[in-house]
Each structure stands twice: as structure tokens, then as C-alpha cells.
C-alpha positions as CSV (number, residue, x, y, z in Angstrom):
1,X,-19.4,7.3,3.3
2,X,-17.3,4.8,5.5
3,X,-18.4,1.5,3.7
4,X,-17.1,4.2,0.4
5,X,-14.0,4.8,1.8
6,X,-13.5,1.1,3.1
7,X,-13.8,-0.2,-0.8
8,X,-11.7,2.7,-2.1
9,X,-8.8,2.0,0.3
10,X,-9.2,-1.9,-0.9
11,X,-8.8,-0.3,-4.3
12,X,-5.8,1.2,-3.7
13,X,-3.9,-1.5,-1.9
14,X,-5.0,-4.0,-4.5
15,X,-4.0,-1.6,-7.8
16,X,-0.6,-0.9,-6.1
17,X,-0.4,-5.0,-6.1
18,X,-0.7,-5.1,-9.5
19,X,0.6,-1.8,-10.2
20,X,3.9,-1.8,-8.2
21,X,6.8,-0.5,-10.3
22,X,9.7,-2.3,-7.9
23,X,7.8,-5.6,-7.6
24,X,6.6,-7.5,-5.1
25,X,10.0,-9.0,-3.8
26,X,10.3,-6.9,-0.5
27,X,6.7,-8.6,0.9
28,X,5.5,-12.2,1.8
29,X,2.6,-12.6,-0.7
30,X,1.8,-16.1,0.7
31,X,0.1,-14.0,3.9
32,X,-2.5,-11.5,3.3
33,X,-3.2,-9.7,6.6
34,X,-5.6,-7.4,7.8
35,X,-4.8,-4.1,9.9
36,X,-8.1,-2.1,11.5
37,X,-7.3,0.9,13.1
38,X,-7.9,4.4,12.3
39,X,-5.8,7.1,10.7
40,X,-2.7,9.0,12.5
41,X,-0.6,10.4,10.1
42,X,-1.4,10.8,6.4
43,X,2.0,11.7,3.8
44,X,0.9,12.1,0.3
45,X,3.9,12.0,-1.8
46,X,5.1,10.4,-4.7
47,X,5.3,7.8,-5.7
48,X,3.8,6.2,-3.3
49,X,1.6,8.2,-0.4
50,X,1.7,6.9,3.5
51,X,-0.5,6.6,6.0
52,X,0.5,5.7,9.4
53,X,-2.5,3.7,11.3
54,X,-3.0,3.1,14.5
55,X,-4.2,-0.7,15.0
56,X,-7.3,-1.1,16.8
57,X,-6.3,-3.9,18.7
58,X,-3.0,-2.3,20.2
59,X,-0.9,0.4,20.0
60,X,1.3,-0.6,16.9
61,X,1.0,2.1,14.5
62,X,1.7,0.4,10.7
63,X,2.9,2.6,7.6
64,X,0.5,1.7,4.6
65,X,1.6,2.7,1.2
66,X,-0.9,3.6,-1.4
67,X,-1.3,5.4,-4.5
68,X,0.5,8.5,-5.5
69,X,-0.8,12.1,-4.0
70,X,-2.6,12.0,-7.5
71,X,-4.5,9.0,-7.4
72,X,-5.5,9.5,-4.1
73,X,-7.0,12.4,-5.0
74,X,-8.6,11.1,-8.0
75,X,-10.5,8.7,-5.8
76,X,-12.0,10.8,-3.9
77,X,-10.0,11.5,-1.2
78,X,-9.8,14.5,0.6
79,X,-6.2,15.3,2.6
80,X,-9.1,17.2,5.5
81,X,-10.8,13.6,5.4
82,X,-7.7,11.3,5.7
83,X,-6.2,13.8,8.1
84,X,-9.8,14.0,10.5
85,X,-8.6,10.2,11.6
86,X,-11.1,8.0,10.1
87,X,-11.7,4.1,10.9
88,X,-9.7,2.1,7.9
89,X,-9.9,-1.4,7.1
90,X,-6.6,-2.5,5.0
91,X,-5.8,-5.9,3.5
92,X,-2.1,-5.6,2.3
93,X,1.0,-8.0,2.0
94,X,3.5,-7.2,5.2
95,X,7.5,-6.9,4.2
96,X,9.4,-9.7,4.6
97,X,11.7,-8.4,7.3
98,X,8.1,-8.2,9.2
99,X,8.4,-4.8,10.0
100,X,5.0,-2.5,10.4
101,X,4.8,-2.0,6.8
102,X,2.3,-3.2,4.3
103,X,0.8,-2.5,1.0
């Protein structure tokens, strides 16, 4: 179930590359990072759901946005799962004002 839930997430974050409806002009697409950390705070919502993780490495908590409440649910997802905290591994373009935000 975790290596499922690792290559959904990379799903997600990917399709909302290709996907996203404002563009990519608010990240640096020149540097593809990696946050792992594990699930704090989940906001399904749309158009765009949120979910705050904590990075394993230290205590910064990044905002990761994702799929609609709908596709989210349409992979698979669970709000009980997302909300139970579990171990993510995210690859996502960071804003350019390098704030804790990716997608």
C-alpha cells in the first residue's frame, strides 16, 4: 500500500504539471526537488487540495498542492488515510519566491 500511495502522489504532482490551469510562472521549473516527510494537515478543496508535510529531515512543514477533492478521491485516496499521517515522497517544482510551497 505505501509503494501505491508513493506512485499515486507522483501522479498527482506530475498531472497538475501538465494540467495547471494558471501555468507554471509562479515556480522554478529548472529545479525539481524532493520533500520526504509524512502528512500533517490534509485540505481537500478546489481547485486545488493541500497537504501540509512535515519534512523528515527537519521541522519545516511544506504546503503541497494536488488535485482537486475529486481527483483525489478518484485515485484512491481516502481523507481517513491522508488524515492517519502517512510517510509521502513528493517531487514538485518550489515557487519562485522560495517559499515552502511546491507542486
Amino acid at each position: 500500500m505505501k509503494s501505491l500511495f508513493y506512485f499515486t502522489l507522483s501522479i498527482i504532482c506530475l498531472y497538475e504539471v501538465a494540467n495547471a490551469h494558471h501555468g507554471l510562472d509562479l515556480y522554478d521549473v529548472d529545479m525539481l526537488i524532493e520533500i520526504t516527510g509524512q502528512i500533517k494537515e490534509v485540505r481537500l478543496s478546489d481547485p486545488h487540495s493541500v497537504l501540509v508535510v512535515k519534512s523528515q529531515n527537519s521541522d519545516v512543514l511544506w504546503d503541497v498542492e494536488g488535485w482537486a477533492a475529486s481527483g483525489v478521491i478518484a485515485a484512491g485516496l481516502t481523507l481517513e488515510y491522508l488524515r492517519s499521517g502517512p510517510a509521502v515522497l513528493i517531487e514538485g517544482f518550489q515557487t519562485k519566491d522560495k517559499k515552502r510551497t511546491t507542486m
